[in-house]
N, C-alpha and C positions, 0 to 999 in steps of 0.2 A: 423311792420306788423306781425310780427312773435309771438312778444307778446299778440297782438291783435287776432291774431287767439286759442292760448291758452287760453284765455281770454273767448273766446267767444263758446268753447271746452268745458270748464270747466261750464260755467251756463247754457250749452245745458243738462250736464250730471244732475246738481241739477234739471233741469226741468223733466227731464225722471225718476229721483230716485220720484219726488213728485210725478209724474204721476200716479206710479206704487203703491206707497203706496193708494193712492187716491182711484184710482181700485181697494186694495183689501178692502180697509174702505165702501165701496159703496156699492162693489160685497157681502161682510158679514151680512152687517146692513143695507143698503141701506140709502138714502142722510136723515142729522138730519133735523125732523120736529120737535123739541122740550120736546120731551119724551124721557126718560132713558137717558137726558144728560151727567151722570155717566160714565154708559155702553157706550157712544158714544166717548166720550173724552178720556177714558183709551185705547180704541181701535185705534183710532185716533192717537192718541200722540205715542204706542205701535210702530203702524207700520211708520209713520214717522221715528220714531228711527232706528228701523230696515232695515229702505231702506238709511238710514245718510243723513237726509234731515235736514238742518242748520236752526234754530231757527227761523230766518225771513221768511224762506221760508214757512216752517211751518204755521204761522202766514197768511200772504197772500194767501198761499193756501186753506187755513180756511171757506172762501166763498162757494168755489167749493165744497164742501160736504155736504150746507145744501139744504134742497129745498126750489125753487126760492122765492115762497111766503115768507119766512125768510130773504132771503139776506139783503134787507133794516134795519132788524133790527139788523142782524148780524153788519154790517158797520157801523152802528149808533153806537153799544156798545162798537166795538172795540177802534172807535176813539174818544169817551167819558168815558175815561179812567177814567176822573179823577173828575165824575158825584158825586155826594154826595149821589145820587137817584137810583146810578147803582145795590144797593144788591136789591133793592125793585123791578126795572123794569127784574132783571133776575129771581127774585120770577115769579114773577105774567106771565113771558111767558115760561119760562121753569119747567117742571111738571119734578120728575125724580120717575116713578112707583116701581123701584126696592126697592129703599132705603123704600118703604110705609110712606113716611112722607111729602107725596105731592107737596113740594117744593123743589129744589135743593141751596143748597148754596154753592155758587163757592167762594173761596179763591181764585182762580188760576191768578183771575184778578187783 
């Protein structure tokens, strides 16, 4: 029992560390609609780290940041990792204005 409540202590605390980075990801830049995906993932990933929010969490938390109209596509790309089609369908929905080259190309996937 005693394990179990540490257990359950400990993914309460990962939950409150995502929380908080999430707030300030949101509070900064407010939730990704698919522009300056750059600026959005450096900042993202940034405070993740900073609050020590464990890689999968990270990952699954990932949803919670874009706006709602994206989730579906967020969830499609994530779990079609291993798409052949995947550099071309993150062209064509994510714009990244900073870099001025209209397209973003993600290696991260």
């Amino acid at each position: 029992m005693r394990l179990f409540l540490q257990q359950q202590q400990a993914e309460e605390k990962k939950e409150s560390h995502a929380t908080k980075a999430l707030r300030a990801v949101v509070g900064s830049l407010n939730r990704f609609e698919g522009k300056n995906v750059s600026r959005f993932l450096n900042t993202y990933n940034m405070e993740m780290e900073l609050n020590g929010v464990p890689e999968d969490e990270m990952i699954r938390s990932f949803e919670l940041a874009v706006v709602p109209q994206m989730k579906d596509q967020v969830k499609t790309l994530m779990t079609n990792t291993h798409d052949p089609e995947l550099q071309e369908k993150l062209e064509v929905r994510l714009e990244d204005n900073e870099a001025k080259i209209g397209l973003t190309r993600m290696s991260m996937v």
